[in-house]
N, C-alpha and C positions, 0 to 999 in steps of 0.2 A: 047281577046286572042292575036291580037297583038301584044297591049300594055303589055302583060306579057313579050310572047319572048323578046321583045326590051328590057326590064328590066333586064331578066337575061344574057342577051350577055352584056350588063355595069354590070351586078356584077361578070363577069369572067373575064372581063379585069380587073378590080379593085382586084382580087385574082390574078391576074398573076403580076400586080405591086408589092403585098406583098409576095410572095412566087413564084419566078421566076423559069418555066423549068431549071435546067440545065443536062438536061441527053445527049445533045450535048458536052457539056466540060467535062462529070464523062468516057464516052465513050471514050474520048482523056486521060484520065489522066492515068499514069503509076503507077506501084508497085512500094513501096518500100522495100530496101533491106533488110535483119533478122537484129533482133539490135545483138551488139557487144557484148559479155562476158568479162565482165573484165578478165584481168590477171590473179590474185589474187583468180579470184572464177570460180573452177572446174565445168562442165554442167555434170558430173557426180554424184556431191552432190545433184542436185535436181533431189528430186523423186515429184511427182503426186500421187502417190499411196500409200492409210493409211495402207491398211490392208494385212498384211505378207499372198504372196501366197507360202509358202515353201509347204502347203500340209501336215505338219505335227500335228497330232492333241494330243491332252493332257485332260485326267479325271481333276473333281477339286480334288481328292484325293490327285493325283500325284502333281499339282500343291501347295495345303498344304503341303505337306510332304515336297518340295523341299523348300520353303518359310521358313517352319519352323526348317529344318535339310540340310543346305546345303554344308558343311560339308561331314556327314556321306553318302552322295551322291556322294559325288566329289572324295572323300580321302576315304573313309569306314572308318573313324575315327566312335569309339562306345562309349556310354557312359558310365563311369566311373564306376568301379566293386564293387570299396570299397573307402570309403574317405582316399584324403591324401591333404598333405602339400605340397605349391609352392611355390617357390621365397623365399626371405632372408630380412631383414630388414624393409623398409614403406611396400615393394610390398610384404609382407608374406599375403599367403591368403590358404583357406583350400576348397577343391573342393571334395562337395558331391554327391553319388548319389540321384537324389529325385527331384521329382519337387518342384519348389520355396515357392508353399502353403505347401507342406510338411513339409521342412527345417526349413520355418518360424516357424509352431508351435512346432518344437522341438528346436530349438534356442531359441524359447518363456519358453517353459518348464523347462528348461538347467540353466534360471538364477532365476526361481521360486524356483527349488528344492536347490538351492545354498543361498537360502536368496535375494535374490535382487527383487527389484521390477522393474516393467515396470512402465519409467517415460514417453515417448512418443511413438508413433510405428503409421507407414504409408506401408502398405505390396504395397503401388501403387509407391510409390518410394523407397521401399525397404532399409528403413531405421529404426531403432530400439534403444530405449536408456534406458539402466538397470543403475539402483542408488541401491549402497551400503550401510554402515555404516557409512564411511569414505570417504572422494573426492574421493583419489585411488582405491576405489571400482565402481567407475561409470566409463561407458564403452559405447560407440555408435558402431553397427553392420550395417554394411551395407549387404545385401545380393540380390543377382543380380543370372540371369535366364544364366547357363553356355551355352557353342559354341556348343554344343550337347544335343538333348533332354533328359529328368529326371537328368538333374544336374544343380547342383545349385552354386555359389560362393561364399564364405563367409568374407569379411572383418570384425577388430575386431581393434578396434584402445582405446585407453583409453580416456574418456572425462573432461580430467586435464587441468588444464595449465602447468604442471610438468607430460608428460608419460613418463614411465619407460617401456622402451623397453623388459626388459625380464620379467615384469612382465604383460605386454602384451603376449609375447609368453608359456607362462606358461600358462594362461588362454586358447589361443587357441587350446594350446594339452590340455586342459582338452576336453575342447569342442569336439575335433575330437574323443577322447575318448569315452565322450557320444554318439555320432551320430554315430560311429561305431560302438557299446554294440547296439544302435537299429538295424542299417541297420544288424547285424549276427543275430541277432531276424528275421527279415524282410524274410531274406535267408533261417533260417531254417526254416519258415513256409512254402515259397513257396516252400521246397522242401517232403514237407511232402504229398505228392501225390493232391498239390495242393489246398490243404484243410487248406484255413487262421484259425484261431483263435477264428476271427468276426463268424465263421461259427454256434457255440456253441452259444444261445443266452444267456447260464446261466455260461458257462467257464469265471473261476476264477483262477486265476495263481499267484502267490508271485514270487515277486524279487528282486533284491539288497539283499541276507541274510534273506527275510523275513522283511527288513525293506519297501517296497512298492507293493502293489497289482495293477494288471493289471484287467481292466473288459472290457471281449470283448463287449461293445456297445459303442455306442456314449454319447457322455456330458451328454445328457437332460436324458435318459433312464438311466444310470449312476444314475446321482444323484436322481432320481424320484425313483429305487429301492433301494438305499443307506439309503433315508427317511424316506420309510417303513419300511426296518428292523430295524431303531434305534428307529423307532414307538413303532413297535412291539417286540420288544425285550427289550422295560423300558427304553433304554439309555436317561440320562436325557442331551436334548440335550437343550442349553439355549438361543440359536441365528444362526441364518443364514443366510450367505450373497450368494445366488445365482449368481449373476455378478462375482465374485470371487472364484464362487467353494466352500464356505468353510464350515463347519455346526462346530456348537462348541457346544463343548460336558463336561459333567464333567462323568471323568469314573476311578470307585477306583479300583485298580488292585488288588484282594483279593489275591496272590504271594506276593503281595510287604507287604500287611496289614498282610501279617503269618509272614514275614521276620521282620517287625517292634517290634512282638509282642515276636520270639525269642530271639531278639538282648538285651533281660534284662531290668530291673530296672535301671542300673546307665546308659545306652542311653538317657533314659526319664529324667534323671535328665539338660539334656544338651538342657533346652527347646527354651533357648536364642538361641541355633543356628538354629534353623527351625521357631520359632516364626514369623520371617517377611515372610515365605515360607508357611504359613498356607493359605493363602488366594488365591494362585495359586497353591498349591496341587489337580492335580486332577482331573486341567482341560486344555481340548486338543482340539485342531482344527484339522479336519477331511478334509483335499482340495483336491478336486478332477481336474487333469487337461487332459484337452481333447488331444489325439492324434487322429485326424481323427476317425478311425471306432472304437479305444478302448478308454479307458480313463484308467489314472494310479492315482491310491488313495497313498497317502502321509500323515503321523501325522507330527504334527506341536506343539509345546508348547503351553503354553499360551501364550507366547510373539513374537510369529509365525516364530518360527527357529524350523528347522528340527530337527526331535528326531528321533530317532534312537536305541533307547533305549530295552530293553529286554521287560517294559510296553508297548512300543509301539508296538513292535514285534507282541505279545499276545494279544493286542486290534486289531490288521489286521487280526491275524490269528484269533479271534472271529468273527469280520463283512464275513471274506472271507467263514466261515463256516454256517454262516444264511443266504447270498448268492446263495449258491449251493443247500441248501434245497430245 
C-alpha cells in the first residue's frame, strides 16, 4: 500500500508538468473589449432570427392564389372578357381569354381546319409550327400563360426567310376571329342557366352553315360512337387513322347522282372531263378534332382539304341524325 501511494503522488507531479494549474493567472486575467463594426456595415442588418414574428398568419389557399394572380390582388386587374389585339408591328400579339391548354387546342384546331398541318409543337415551351402548301404558308405560334389567370397570349410570326408582315397580321385576325366565334359559344352556354352543352351526352349541334358538327363528348367517346354508326348505318368506310382523328369513307350522295342523271345525254358525252375525277368521286375523310369536353366533326376531300360543299353539308347532317337516335 505504500509503495502504491508513492507511485501515484509521481504520477501527479508528472501531470502537473504536462498540463499546468493556471487558475492563479485566468483569475488575474482581464476582459476584453466588444470587437469593432466596420464603418461600412450597419449592426442593424444583422438579424439572429430565421423565422418572421409579425404574427401574421396565411391559408396555402391564399398563398396559391397570390403566387398565381398577383396582379388581380394588388391592382384588381381581371381577366380578359373577350379576345383582342396589342401592340403594332414584331410586338402585335392577341390576348385570349382561356387557360393555355385550352388556347393550345383551338390554335391547334384553327390551322387543321385551314389546311395545314402540325409540323412540330411542345405545349411545355409553348411553341407550335403549322406547314402550308407553299413556304409562305408556314407559321411558328408561340403561346405563353397571360399576367392574369384564364388568359392566354398569342404570338404568330411567319416561318420564312422572307415574312411578310401583313400577311402575318391577316392571319392573326383570322385567328382572333376563330377564337372569338368560340369564346361567344363558351358565353352563351354559360349563360344558359348554367347548363354546358357537355351536359347532354347524345347533344349534337351543326355549325359553320352546316358545314361542321359539334359532339358534346370528348375525342375517344366521339370517335367510338362516330364508328358505330358508320357500322351500322353500311357506310363503306375504307381506312382509319385514329392518331389523326380521321375515318375515310366512300359516300355517293344520291342528290348529286338525281342531279347527274337530269343534267342529259350531251353532259355524258363530256367524259374526258371527269374521266381522271372517277377515281376520287366519292370519297371523303370524316376528322374529328378534340376541344376539350366536345369535339367538332369536319369533311375533308379525298386529298384532305376542307369541303364545304352542299354533299358535304348532307353527309353531317346524315351522321348528326344517327347520332341523336
Amino acid at each position: 500500500m505504500v509503495a502504491v501511494a508513492l507511485g501515484g503522488c509521481s504520477a501527479f507531479s508528472v501531470l502537473d508538468e504536462v498540463v499546468p494549474d493556471n487558475t492563479k493567472e485566468y483569475r488575474k486575467a482581464e476582459t476584453l473589449p466588444p470587437l469593432d463594426i466596420p464603418p461600412d456595415l450597419s449592426a442593424d442588418a444583422i438579424r439572429d432570427d430565421v423565422m418572421d414574428d409579425s404574427g401574421g398568419t396565411a391559408t396555402y389557399l391564399e398563398y396559391q392564389e397570390q403566387a398565381r394572380n398577383p396582379l388581380m390582388d394588388i391592382y384588381g386587374i381581371e381577366a380578359d372578357r373577350k379576345p383582342r389585339l396589342e401592340g403594332e408591328g414584331e410586338q402585335q400579339r392577341l390576348v385570349v381569354p382561356g387557360n393555355q391548354e385550352q388556347v393550345w387546342g383551338r390554335v391547334r384546331n384553327f390551322w387543321l381546319e385551314n389546311g395545314l398541318e402540325i409540323k412540330a409543337e411542345d405545349i411545355r415551351i409553348g411553341f407550335m409550327d403549322a406547314t402550308g402548301p407553299s413556304e409562305q404558308d408556314n407559321y411558328r405560334v408561340r403561346i405563353e400563360r397571360g399576367e392574369v389567370p384564364q388568359s392566354t397570349v398569342v404570338f404568330l410570326k411567319q416561318h420564312t426567310a422572307t415574312p411578310d408582315p401583313r400577311q402575318e397580321e391577316t392571319i392573326l385576325r383570322k385567328l382572333a376571329e376563330y377564337l372569338g366565334a368560340l369564346h361567344a359559344q363558351d358565353l352563351a352556354r354559360a349563360e344558359q342557366g348554367g347548363q354546358q352543352t357537355v351536359s347532354s351526352p347524345s347533344r349534337v349541334s351543326m355549325l359553320d352553315g352546316g358545314a361542321a358538327m359539334q359532339m358534346a363528348q370528348d375525342f375517344s367517346r366521339a370517335w367510338r360512337r362516330l364508328g358505330l354508326v358508320l357500322d351500322r348505318k353500311g357506310f363503306a368506310v375504307e381506312d382509319q387513322n385514329r392518331s389523326r382523328g380521321i375515318y375515310y369513307i366512300r359516300y355517293e350522295d344520291p342528290f348529286r347522282q338525281q342531279q347527274e342523271e337530269d343534267s342529259g345525254w350531251l353532259s355524258k358525252l363530256a367524259f374526258w372531263d371527269t374521266m381522271g375525277d372517277q377515281d376520287e368521286q366519292g370519297r371523303y375523310q370524316i376528322k374529328l378534332i378534340s376541344d376539350g369536353a366536345v369535339t367538332r366533326v369536319i369533311i375533308l376531300d379525298a386529298e384532305g382539304r376542307r369541303d364545304e360543299s352542299e354533299t358535304a353539308k348532307r353527309l353531317l347532317s346524315l351522321l348528326g341524325e344517327q347520332l341523336t337516335e
